[in-house]
C-alpha positions as CSV (number, residue, x, y, z in Angstrom):
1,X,-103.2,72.7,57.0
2,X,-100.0,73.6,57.7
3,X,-97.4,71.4,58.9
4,X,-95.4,71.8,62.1
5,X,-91.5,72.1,62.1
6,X,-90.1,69.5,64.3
7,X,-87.2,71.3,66.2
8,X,-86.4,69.4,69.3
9,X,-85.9,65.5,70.4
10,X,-89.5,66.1,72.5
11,X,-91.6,67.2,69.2
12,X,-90.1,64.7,67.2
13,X,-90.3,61.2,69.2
14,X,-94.2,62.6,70.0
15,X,-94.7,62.9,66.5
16,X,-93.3,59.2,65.8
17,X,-95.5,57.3,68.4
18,X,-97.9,59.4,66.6
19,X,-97.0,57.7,64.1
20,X,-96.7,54.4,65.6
21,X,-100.1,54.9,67.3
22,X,-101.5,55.2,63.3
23,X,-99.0,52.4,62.2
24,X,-100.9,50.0,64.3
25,X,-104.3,51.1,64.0
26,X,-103.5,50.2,60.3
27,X,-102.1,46.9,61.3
28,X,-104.9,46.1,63.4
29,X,-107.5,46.7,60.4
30,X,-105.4,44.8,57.8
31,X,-105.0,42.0,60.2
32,X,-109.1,41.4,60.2
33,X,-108.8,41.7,56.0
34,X,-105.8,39.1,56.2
35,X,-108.0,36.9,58.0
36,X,-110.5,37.1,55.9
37,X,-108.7,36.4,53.0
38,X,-106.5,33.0,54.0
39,X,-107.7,30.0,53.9
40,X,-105.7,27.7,56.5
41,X,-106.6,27.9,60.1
42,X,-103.2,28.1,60.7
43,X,-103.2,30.7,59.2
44,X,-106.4,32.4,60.5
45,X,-105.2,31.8,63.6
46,X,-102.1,33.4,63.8
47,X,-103.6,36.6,62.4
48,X,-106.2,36.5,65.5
49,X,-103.2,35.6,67.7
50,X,-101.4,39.3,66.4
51,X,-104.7,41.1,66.8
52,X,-105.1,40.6,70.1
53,X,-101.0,41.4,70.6
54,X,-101.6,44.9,68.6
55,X,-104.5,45.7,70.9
56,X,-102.0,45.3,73.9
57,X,-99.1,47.4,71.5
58,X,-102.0,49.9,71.2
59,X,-102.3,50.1,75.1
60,X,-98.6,50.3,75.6
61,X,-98.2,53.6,73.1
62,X,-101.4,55.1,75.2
63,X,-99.0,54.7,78.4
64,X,-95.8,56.2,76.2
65,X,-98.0,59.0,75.5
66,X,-98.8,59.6,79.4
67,X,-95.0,58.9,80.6
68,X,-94.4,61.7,78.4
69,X,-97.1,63.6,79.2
70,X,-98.1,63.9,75.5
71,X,-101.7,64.3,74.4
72,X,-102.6,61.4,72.6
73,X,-103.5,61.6,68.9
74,X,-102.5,60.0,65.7
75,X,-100.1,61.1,62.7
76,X,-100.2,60.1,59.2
77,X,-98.5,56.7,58.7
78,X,-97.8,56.5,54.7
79,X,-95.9,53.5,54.7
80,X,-98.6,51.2,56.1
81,X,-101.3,52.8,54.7
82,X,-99.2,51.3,51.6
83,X,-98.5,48.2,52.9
84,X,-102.0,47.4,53.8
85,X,-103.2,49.0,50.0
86,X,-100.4,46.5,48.6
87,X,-101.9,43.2,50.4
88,X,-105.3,44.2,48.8
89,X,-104.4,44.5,45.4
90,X,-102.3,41.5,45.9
91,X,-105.4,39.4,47.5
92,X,-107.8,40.9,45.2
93,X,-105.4,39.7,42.1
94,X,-104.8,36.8,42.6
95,X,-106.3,33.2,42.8
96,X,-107.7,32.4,46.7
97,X,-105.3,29.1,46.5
98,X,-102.4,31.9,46.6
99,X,-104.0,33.8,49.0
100,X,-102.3,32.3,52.6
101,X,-99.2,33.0,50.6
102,X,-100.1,36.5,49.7
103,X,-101.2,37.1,53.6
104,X,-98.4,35.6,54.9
105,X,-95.8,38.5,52.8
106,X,-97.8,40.9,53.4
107,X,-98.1,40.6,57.1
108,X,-94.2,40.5,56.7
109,X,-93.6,43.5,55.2
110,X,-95.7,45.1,57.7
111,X,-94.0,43.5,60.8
112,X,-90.5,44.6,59.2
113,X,-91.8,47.9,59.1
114,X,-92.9,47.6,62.7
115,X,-90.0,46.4,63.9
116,X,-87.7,49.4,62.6
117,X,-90.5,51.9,63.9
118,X,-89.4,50.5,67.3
119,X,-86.2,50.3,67.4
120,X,-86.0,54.2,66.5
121,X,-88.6,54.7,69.0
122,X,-86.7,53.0,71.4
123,X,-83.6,54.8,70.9
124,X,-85.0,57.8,71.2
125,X,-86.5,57.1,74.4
126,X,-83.1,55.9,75.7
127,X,-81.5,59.2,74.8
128,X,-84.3,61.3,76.3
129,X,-83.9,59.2,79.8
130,X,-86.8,57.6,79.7
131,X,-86.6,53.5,80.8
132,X,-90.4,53.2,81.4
133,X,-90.9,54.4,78.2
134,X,-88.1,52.3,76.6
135,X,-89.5,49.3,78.5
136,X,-93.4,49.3,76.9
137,X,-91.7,49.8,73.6
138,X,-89.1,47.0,74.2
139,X,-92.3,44.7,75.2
140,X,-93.9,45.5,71.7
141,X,-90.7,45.6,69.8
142,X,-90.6,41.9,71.6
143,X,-93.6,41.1,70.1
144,X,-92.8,42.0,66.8
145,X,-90.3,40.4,66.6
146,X,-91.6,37.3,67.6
147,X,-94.9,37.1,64.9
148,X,-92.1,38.3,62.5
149,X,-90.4,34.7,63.1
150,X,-94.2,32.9,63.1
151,X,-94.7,34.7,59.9
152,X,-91.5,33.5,58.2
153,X,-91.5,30.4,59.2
154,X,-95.1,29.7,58.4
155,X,-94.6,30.9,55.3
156,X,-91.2,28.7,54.5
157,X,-93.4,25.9,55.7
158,X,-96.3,26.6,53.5
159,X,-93.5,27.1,50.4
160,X,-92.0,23.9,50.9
């Protein structure tokens, strides 16, 4: 297969939500194997909570693609594909009383990831004059940011 050059602003922020579209697919799937592995309710819990937000994050890319009038479709997404292959091994190594611990970072590192995903995204939208566009991203950059927060302080809590 032979990859396409990217040469304008228009190929290259359709071949990021792409990207993003892939990104939290991934996140979606390692939320239900996060789940699975912790132990504390809590815990559970807030993974369900972010499932359901990445299903609306999901909806709002499928609109990005039609403001732009993009065909919808998915890109390779390394980094979470990564990510989500890190929070097995980490899960499957170590002892289950570790294992909201080992959830928690790992559904860190992914939100992190997120986060910087959409603020590119959201610049790029900006400069190609697009505030409906900027405003769906915005909502799940938003969202991010907030289970980012949950996470982190979940996790301090459960540390201390």
């Amino acid at each position: 297969m032979t990859q396409q050059n990217l040469e304008t602003p228009e190929e290259l922020i359709h071949f990021q939500l792409r990207s993003a579209l892939t990104m939290e697919q991934h996140s979606f799937e390692a939320l239900e194997e996060l789940h699975s592995a912790a132990r504390s309710s809590d815990v559970k819990h807030l993974f369900t909570h972010h499932a359901d937000e990445t299903k609306e994050q999901i909806a709002n890319l499928e609109k990005v693609f039609q403001l732009f009038d993009f065909r919808e479709s998915t890109a390779p997404s390394p980094a979470t594909t990564g990510i989500k292959n890190q929070a097995a091994s980490l899960i499957e190594r170590t002892d289950p009383k570790l294992h909201d611990q080992v959830t928690l970072m790992s559904a860190l590192g992914n939100e992190h990831f997120e986060i910087s995903a959409y603020q590119g995204l959201i610049l790029q939208a900006q400069a190609l004059r697009a505030p409906d566009a900027v405003s769906l991203l915005q909502a799940n950059l938003d969202q991010e940011t907030h289970t980012s927060e949950e996470l982190h302080d979940t996790l301090r809590d459960l540390l201390s």
